[in-house]
Every structure is written in C-alpha cells, then in structure tokens.
BALOBA-1460 file (C-alpha; in Angstrom, 3 decimals):
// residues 308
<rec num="1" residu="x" x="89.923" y="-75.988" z="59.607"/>
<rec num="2" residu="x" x="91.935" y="-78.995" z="59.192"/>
<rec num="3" residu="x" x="92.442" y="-79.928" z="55.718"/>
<rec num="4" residu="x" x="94.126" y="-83.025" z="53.856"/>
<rec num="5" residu="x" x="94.601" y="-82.675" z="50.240"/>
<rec num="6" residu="x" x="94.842" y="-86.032" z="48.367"/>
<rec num="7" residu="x" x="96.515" y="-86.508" z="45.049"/>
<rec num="8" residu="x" x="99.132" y="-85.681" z="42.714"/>
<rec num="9" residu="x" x="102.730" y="-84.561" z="43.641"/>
<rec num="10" residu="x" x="105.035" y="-83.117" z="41.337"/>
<rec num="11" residu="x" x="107.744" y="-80.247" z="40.222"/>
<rec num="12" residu="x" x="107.003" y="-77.524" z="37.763"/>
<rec num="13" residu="x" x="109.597" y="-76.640" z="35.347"/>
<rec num="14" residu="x" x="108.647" y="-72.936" z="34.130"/>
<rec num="15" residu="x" x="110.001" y="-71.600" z="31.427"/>
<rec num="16" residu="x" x="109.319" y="-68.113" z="31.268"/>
<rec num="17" residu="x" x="110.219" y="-64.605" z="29.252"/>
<rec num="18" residu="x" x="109.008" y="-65.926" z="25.822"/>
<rec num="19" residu="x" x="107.567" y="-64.001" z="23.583"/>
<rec num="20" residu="x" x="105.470" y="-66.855" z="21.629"/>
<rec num="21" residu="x" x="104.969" y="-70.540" z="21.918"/>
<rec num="22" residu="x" x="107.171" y="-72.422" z="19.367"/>
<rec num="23" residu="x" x="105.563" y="-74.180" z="17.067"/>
<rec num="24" residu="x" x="106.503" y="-77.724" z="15.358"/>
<rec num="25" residu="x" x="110.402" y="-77.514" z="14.186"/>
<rec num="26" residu="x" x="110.776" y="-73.937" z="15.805"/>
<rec num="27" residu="x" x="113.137" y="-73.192" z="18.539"/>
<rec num="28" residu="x" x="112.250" y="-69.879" z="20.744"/>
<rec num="29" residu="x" x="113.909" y="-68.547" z="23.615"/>
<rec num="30" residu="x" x="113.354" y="-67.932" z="27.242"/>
<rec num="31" residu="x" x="114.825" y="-65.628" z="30.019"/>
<rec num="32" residu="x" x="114.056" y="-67.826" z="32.681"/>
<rec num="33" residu="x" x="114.132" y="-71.791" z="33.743"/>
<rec num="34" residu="x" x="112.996" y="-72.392" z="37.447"/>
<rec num="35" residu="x" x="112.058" y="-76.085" z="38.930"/>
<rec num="36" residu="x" x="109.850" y="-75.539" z="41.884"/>
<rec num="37" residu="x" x="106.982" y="-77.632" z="43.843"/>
<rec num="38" residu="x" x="103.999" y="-77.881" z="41.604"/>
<rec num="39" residu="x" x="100.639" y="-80.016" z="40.950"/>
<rec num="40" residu="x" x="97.330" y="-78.455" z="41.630"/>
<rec num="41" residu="x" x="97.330" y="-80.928" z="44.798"/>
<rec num="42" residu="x" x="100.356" y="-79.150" z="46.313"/>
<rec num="43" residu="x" x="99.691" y="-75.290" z="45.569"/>
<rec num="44" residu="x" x="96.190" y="-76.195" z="46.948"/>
<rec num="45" residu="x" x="97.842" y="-77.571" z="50.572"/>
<rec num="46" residu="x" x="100.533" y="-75.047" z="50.306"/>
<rec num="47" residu="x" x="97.584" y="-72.326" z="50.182"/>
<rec num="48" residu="x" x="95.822" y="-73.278" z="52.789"/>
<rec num="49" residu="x" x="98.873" y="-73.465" z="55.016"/>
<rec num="50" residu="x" x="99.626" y="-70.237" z="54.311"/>
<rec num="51" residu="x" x="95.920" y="-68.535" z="54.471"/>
<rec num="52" residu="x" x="96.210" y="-70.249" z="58.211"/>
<rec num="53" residu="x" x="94.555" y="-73.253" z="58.129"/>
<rec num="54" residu="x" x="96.087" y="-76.957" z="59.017"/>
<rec num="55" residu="x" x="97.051" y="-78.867" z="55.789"/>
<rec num="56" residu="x" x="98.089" y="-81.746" z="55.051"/>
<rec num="57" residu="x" x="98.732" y="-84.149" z="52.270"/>
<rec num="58" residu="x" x="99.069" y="-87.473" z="51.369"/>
<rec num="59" residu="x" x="100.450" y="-88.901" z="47.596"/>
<rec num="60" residu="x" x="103.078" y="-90.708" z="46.436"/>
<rec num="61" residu="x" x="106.591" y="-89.452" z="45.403"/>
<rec num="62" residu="x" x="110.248" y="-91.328" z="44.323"/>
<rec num="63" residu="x" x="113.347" y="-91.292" z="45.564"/>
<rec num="64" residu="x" x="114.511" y="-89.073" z="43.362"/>
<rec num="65" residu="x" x="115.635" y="-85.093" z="43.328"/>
<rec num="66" residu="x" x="112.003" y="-83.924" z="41.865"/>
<rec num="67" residu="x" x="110.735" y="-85.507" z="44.952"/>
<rec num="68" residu="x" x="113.061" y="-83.887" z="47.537"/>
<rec num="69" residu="x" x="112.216" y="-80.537" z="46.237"/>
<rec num="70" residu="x" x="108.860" y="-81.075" z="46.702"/>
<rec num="71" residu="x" x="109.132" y="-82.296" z="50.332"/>
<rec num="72" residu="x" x="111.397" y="-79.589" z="51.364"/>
<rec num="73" residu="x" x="108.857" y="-76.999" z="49.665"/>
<rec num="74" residu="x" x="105.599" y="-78.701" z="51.455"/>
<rec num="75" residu="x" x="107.042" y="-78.780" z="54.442"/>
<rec num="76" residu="x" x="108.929" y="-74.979" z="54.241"/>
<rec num="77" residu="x" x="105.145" y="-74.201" z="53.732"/>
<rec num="78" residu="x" x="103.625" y="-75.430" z="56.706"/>
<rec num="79" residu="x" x="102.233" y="-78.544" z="55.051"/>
<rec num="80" residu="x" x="102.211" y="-81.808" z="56.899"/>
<rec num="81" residu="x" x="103.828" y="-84.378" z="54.329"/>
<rec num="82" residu="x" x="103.731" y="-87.447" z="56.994"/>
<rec num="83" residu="x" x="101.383" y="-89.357" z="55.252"/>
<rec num="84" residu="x" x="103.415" y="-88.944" z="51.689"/>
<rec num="85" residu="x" x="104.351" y="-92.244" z="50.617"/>
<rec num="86" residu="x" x="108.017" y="-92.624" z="49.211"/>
<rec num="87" residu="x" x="108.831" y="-95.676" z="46.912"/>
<rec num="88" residu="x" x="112.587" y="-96.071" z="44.951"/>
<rec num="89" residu="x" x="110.241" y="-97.764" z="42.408"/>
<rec num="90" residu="x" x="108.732" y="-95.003" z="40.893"/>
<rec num="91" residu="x" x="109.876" y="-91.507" z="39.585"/>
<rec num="92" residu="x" x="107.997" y="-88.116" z="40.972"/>
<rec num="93" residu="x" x="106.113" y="-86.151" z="38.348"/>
<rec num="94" residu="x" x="107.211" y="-83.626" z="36.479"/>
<rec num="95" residu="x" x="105.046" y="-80.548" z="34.126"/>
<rec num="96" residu="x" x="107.056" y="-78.560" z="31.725"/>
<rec num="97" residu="x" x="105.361" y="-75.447" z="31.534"/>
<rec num="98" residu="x" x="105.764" y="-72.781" z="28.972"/>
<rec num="99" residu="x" x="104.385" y="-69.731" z="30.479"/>
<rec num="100" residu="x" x="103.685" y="-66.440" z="28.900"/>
<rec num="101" residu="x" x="101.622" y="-63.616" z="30.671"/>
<rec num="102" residu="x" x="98.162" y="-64.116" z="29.242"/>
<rec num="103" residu="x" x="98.718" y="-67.999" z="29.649"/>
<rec num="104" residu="x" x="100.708" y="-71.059" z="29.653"/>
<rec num="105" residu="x" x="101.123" y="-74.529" z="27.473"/>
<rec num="106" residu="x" x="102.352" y="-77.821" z="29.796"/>
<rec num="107" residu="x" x="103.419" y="-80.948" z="29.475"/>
<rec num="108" residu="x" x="103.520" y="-83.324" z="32.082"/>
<rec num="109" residu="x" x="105.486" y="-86.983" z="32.672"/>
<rec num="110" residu="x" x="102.766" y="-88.662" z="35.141"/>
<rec num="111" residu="x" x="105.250" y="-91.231" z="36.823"/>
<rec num="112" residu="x" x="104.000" y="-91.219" z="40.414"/>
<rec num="113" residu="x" x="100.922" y="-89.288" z="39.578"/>
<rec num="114" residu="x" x="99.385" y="-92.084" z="37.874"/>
<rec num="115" residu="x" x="100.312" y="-94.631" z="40.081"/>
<rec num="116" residu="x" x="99.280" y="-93.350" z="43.295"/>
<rec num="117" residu="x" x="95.960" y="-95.537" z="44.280"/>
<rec num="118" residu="x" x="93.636" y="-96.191" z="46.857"/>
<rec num="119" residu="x" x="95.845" y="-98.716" z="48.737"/>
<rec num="120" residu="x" x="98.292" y="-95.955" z="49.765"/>
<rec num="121" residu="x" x="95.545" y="-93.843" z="51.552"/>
<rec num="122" residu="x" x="95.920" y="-95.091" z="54.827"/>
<rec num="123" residu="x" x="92.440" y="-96.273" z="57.005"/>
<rec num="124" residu="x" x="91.683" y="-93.392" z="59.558"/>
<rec num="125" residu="x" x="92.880" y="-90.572" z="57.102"/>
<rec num="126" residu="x" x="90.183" y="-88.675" z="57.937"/>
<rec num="127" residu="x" x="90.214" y="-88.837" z="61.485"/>
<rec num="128" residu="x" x="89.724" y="-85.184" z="62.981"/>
<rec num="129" residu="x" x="89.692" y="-83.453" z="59.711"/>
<rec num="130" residu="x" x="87.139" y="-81.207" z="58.976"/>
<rec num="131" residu="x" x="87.887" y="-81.003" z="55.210"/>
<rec num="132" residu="x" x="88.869" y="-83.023" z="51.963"/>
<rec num="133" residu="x" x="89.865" y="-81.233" z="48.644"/>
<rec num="134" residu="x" x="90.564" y="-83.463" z="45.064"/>
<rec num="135" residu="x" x="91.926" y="-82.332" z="42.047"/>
<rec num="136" residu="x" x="93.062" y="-83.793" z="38.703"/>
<rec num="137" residu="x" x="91.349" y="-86.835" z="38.403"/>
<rec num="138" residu="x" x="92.030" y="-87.643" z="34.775"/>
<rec num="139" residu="x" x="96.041" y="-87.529" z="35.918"/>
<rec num="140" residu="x" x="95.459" y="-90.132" z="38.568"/>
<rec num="141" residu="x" x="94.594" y="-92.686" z="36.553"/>
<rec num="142" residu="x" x="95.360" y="-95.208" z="39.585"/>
<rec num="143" residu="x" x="93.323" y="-93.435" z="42.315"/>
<rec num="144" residu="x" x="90.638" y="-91.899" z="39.658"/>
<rec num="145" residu="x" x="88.296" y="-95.248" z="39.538"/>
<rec num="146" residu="x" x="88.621" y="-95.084" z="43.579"/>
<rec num="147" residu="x" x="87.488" y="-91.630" z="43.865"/>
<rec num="148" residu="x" x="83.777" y="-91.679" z="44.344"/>
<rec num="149" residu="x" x="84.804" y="-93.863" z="47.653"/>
<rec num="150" residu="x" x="87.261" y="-91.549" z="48.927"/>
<rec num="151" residu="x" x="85.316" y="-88.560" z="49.182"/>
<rec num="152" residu="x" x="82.255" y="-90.791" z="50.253"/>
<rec num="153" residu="x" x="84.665" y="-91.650" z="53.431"/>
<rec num="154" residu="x" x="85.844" y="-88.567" z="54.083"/>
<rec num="155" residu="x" x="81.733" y="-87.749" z="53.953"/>
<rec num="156" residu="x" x="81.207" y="-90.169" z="56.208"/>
<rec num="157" residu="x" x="83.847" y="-89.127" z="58.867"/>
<rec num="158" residu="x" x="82.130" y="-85.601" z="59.079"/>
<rec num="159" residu="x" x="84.511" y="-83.680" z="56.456"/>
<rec num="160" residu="x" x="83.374" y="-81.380" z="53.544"/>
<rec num="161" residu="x" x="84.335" y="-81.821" z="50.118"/>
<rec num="162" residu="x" x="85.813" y="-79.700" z="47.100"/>
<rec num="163" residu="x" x="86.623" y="-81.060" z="44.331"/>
<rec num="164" residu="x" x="88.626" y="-79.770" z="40.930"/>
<rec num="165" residu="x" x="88.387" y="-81.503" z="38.145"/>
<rec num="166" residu="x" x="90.748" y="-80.005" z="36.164"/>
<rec num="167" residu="x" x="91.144" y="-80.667" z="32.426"/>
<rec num="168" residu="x" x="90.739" y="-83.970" z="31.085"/>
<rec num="169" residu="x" x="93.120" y="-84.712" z="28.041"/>
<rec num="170" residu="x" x="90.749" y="-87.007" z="26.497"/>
<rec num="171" residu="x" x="87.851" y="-84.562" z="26.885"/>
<rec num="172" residu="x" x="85.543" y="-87.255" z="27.909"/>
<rec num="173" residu="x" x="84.628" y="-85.944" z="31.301"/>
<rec num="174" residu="x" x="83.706" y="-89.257" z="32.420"/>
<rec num="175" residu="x" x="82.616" y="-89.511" z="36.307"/>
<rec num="176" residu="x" x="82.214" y="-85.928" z="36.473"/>
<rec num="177" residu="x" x="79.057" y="-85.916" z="37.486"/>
<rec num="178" residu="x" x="79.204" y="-88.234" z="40.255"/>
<rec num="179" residu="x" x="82.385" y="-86.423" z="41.824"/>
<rec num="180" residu="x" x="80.441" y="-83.689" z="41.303"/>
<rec num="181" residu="x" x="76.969" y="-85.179" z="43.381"/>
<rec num="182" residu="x" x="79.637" y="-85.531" z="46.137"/>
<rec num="183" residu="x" x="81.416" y="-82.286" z="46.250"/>
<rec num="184" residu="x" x="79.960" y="-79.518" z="48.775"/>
<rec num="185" residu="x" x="81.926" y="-77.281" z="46.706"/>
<rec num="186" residu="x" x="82.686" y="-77.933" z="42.826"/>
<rec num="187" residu="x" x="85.336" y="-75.530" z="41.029"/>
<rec num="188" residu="x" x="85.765" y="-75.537" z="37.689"/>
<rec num="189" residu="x" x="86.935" y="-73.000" z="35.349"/>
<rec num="190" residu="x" x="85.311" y="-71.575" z="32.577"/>
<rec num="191" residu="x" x="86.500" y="-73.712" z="29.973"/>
<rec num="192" residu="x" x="86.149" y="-76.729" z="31.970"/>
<rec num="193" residu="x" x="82.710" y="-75.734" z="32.850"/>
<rec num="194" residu="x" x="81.643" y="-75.229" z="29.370"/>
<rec num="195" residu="x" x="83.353" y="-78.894" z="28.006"/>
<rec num="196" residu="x" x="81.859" y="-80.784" z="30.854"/>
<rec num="197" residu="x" x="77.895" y="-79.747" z="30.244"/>
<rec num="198" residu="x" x="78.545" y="-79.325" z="26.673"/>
<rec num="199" residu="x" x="76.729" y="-75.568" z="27.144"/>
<rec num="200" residu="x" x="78.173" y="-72.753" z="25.689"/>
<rec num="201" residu="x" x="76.870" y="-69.911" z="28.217"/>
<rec num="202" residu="x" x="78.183" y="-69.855" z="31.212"/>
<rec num="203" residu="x" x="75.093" y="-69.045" z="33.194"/>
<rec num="204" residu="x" x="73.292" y="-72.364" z="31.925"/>
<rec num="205" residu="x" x="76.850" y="-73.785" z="32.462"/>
<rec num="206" residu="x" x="76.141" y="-72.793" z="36.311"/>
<rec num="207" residu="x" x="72.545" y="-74.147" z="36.522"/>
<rec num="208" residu="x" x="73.800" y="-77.599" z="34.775"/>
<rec num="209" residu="x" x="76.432" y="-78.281" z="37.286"/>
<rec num="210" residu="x" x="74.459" y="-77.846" z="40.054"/>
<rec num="211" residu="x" x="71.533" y="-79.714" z="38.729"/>
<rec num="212" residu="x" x="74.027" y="-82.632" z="38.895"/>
<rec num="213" residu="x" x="74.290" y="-82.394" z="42.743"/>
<rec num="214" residu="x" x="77.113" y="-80.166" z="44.168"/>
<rec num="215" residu="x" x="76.243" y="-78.047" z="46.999"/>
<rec num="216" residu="x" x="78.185" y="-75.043" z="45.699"/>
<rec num="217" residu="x" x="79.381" y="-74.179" z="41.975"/>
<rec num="218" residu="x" x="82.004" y="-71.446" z="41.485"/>
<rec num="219" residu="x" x="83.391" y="-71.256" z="38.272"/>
<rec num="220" residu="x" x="86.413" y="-69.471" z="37.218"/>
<rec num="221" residu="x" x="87.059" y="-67.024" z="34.201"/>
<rec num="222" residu="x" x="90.300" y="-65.373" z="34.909"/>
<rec num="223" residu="x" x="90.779" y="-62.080" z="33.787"/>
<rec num="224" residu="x" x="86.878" y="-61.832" z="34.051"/>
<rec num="225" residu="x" x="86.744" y="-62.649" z="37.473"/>
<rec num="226" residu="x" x="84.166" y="-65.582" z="39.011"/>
<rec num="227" residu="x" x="80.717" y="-66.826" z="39.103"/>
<rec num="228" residu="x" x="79.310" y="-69.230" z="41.868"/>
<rec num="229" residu="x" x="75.555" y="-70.517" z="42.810"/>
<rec num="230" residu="x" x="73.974" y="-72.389" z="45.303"/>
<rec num="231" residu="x" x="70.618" y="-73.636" z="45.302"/>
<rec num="232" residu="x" x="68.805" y="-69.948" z="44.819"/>
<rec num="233" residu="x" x="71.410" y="-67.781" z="45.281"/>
<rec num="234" residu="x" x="74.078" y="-66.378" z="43.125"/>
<rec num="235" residu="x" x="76.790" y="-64.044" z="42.679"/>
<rec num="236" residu="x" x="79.766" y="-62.881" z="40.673"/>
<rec num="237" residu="x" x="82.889" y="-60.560" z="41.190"/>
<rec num="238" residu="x" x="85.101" y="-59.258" z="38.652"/>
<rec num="239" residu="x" x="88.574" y="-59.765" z="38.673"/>
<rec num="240" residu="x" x="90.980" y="-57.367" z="40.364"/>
<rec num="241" residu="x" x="93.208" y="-55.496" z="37.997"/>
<rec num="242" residu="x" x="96.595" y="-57.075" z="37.926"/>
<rec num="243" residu="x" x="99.627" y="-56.668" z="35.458"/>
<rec num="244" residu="x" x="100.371" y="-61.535" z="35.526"/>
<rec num="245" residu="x" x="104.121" y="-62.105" z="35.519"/>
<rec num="246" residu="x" x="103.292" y="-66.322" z="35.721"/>
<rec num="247" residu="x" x="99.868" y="-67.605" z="35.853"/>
<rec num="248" residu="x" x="100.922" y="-70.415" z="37.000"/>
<rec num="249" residu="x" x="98.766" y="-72.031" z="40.194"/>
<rec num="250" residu="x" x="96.375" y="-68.930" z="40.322"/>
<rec num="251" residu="x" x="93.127" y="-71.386" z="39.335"/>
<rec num="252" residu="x" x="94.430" y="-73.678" z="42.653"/>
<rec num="253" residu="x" x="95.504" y="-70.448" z="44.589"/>
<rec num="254" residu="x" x="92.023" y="-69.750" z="43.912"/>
<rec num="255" residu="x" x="90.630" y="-72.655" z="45.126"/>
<rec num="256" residu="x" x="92.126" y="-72.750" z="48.488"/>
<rec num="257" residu="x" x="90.841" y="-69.425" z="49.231"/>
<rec num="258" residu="x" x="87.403" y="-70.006" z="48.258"/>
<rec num="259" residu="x" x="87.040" y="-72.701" z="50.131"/>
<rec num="260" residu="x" x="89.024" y="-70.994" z="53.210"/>
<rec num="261" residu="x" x="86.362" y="-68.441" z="52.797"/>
<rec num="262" residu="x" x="83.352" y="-69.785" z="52.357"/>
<rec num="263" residu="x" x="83.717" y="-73.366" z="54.369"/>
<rec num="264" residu="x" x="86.435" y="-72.063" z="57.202"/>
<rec num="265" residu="x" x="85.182" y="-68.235" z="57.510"/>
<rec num="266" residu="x" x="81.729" y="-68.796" z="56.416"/>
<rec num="267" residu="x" x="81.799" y="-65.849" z="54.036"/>
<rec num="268" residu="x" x="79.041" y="-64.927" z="52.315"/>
<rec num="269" residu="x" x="79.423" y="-66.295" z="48.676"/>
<rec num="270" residu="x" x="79.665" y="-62.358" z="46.845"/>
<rec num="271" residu="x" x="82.665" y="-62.167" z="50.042"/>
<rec num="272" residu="x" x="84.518" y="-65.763" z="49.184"/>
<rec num="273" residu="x" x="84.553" y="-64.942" z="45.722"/>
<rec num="274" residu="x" x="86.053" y="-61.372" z="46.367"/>
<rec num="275" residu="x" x="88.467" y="-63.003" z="48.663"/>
<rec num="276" residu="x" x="89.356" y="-66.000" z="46.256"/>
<rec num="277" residu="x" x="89.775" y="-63.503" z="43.127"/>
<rec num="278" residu="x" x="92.252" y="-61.213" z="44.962"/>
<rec num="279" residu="x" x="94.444" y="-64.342" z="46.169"/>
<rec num="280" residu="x" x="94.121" y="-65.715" z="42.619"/>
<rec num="281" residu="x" x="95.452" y="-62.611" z="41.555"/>
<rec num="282" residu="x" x="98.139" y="-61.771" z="43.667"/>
<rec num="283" residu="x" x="99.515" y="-65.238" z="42.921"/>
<rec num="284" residu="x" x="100.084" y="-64.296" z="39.507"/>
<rec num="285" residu="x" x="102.839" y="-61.269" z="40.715"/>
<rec num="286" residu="x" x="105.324" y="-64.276" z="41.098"/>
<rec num="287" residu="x" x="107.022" y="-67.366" z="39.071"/>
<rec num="288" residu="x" x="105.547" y="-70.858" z="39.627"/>
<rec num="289" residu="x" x="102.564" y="-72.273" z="41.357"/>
<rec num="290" residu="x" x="103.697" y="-70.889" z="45.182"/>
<rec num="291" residu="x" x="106.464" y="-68.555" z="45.523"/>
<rec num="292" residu="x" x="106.086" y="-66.003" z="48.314"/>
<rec num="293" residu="x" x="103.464" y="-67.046" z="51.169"/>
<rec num="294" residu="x" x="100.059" y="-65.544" z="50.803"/>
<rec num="295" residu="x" x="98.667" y="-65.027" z="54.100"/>
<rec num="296" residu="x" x="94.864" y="-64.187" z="54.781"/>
<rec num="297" residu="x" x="96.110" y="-61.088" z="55.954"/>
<rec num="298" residu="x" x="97.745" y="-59.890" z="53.089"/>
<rec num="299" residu="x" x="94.778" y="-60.899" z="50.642"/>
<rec num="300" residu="x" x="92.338" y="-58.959" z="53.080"/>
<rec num="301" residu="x" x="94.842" y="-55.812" z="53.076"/>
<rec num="302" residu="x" x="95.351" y="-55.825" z="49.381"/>
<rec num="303" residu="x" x="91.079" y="-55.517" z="48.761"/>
<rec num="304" residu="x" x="90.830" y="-53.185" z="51.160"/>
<rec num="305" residu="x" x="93.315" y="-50.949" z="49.019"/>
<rec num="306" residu="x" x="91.220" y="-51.816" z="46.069"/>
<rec num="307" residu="x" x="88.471" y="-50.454" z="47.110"/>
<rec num="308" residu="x" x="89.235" y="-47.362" z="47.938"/>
C-alpha cells in the first residue's frame, strides 16, 4: 500500500515521571524531559513505514530546530518527507505533554499547524497512491475548511480514506459528519465518539457514526480494548495486558495498524482490531509518540505469545 498522510507536523515535548498533574500555582516535578517527532500526522506515517508499507507525507514546517528534528525523525523512519513544505516565515509546532501512565495533559503552540492550507498540497498528490489518512482537523484551522475536497480528490484518484478526527477544543464537532460520509474508515476514540453523537453508550455511539456514512467505524477505548462495525457486521477485542510507561501516540499507533490490517492485509475486522490493539499497546512500552520501530512482524509475534 502506498500511503500519504496529510497534515500537521510537529515535536512533542514529554515530560514524564510525575506523580500528579500540577494544578494552578503548583510546581511538581519530573524525571524526564525528551523533545521528539510528534503530531498524530507523523506517528501515523512513521507507523506505516515501519509496519512495511510506503508512506509519505506532506505539511508544512519552519526553518527552525523543532522542524529539523522532525525531518531527520520522518525520514530515519522510512517516511518520504519530499513533499514537506519548508517556509523561514513560520515556526514548526510544538505539544507540551505531561504524561503520566494512565494518561497525559498537552498543550500545543499551532504555528505551522494552523497555517498549512490547501494551496501547499501540490496537484497530482495522489498520483499512484492507494491510500489517504487525515487527522486533527480542528488544529488545521487553514486546511480544515478544505478538507471535504481533499479526501474527495484523493477519492477520485482511486485511494481509500481514514480519517481521525481527534479532539476538538471547542467541542463543536462541526463537519464531522461530512468527513465522516467520506472516510472508508472513521477512528475515533471513545470519548470522541461519545461527544460527537452526543450518545452516551458506546454501542448506539457505533450505529450513529455509521448512519452518517463511513464505510467502517472502529472506535477506541484504551485499556478496554476496541469496537468497530460495518454495515451488519461487528466485532470487538479487548485490550492486551500491558504495564504503559508513555501513552503517548498509541491512539495513532493504533490507527496505522488498523488500517494496515484491514485496507492493506484485508484482515477480517475481529483480526485488524486484534492486530491494531497489540501495536497500540506495545507503543505504550516506550517514551513519545514513535520510539523504537514497530514492525508487522513484531506485532504478529507478540499476539501469538499472548495467546498461548
């Protein structure tokens, strides 16, 4: 599968070993500061690199040391970064993330992120690739209005569509359900889910979101593992037992194998989620959003051990 992942590019700034969040006017302490390569767009690429497939990605960066660390990390991964625009003008994105193990709090400076828009995805993008994936629309609030068109051209040059929304800070959800129409596979998680349809139970959560079009729902719930439909069918798989060091990227981690699974592999949907949950997991053994590679191979070894 060849894969181009459009969006947001940015650095993670983990601060881990905490014990609590601080609140207002308190000052904690943390074992561990690490900048790294983040933004769901970029742990999604970086994924699918390293689960085998071709990846590639195209945003907009500065010229700045935020956005050299993520070039050298895209590219260490495997990830073509050719059609990355650079411009002096602007300063790359950055997400301060305070991560304990059950979770994480994050702020983010948008710079770049916001002002990446449809005039610097170049015509022919989509030429030979077989799929797109979006992610964070509410971040990209110059390439969000342009969406709908975006995915309807990578549609219309043969390619298959996933599509993240990702929390919106305003909580408005607006366009959702039009990305959603033109998503072949929609991946919220379980908050997300419930905020967007307004439905408290996740199984009318399921049958809401696909009502609104998408070909496939899978819907994440962490420690409790997944849920997905599509049109009759459905299926679930619990999560695999894992002691998180850094949460951080598992949700996108997650992503790139489903859709590696189930759209590259053709995996039945109980086998993609099985597959996505265990690479979810096992991205959660290591600081930040990538870390080690996580190659198909390893994901399919660790299950097999699991299930014994």
């Amino acid at each position: 599968m060849r894969c181009m992942t459009v969006g947001e590019i940015n650095v993670d700034v983990v601060l881990s070993g905490m014990s609590a969040l601080p609140e207002l006017g308190q000052e904690v302490l943390c074992e561990r500061v690490e900048t790294v390569m983040g933004s769901a767009s970029c742990i999604f690429a970086c994924r699918m690199a390293g689960l085998g497939e071709e990846s590639a990605i195209c945003g907009l960066v500065g010229e700045d040391q935020h956005a050299r660390v993520c070039l050298e990390s895209l590219t260490a991964a495997g990830v073509d970064t050719s059609r990355v625009v650079r411009d002096p003008a602007v300063s790359t994105g950055a997400t301060y993330i305070m991560s304990l193990p059950e979770d994480r709090a994050m702020v983010t400076h948008l710079g770049a992120i916001a002002q990446l828009t449809l005039s610097h995805v170049p015509e022919g993008l989509f030429d030979g690739v077989d799929h797109l994936h979006v992610t964070s629309p509410f971040l990209q609030l110059g390439l969000r209005p342009d969406l709908p068109d975006l995915m309807r051209r990578a549609r219309a040059a043969g390619a298959t569509v996933s599509f993240d929304a990702q929390w919106d800070p305003e909580e408005k959800w607006a366009d959702t359900p039009e990305l959603a129409a033109l998503a072949d596979v929609l991946l919220p998680n379980e908050v997300e889910a419930r905020r967007m349809t307004g439905e408290s139970d996740l199984d009318r959560a399921l049958e809401r979101l696909l009502e609104w079009g998408a070909g496939c729902v899978v819907i994440k719930a962490g420690d409790q593992g997944a849920m997905a439909g599509r049109g009759a069918e459905r299926a679930c798989h619990p999560a695999f037992p894992i002691t998180p060091v850094d949460t951080t990227g598992a949700g996108d981690t997650f992503d790139a194998a489903f859709v590696k699974a189930f759209l590259a592999d053709r995996l039945n949907l109980e086998d993609s989620l099985a597959f996505a949950c265990a690479a979810g997991g096992l991205s959660c053994l290591q600081i930040g959003g990538i870390g080690e590679p996580l190659s198909s191979e390893r994901v399919r070894a660790y299950i097999q051990e699991a299930q014994r």
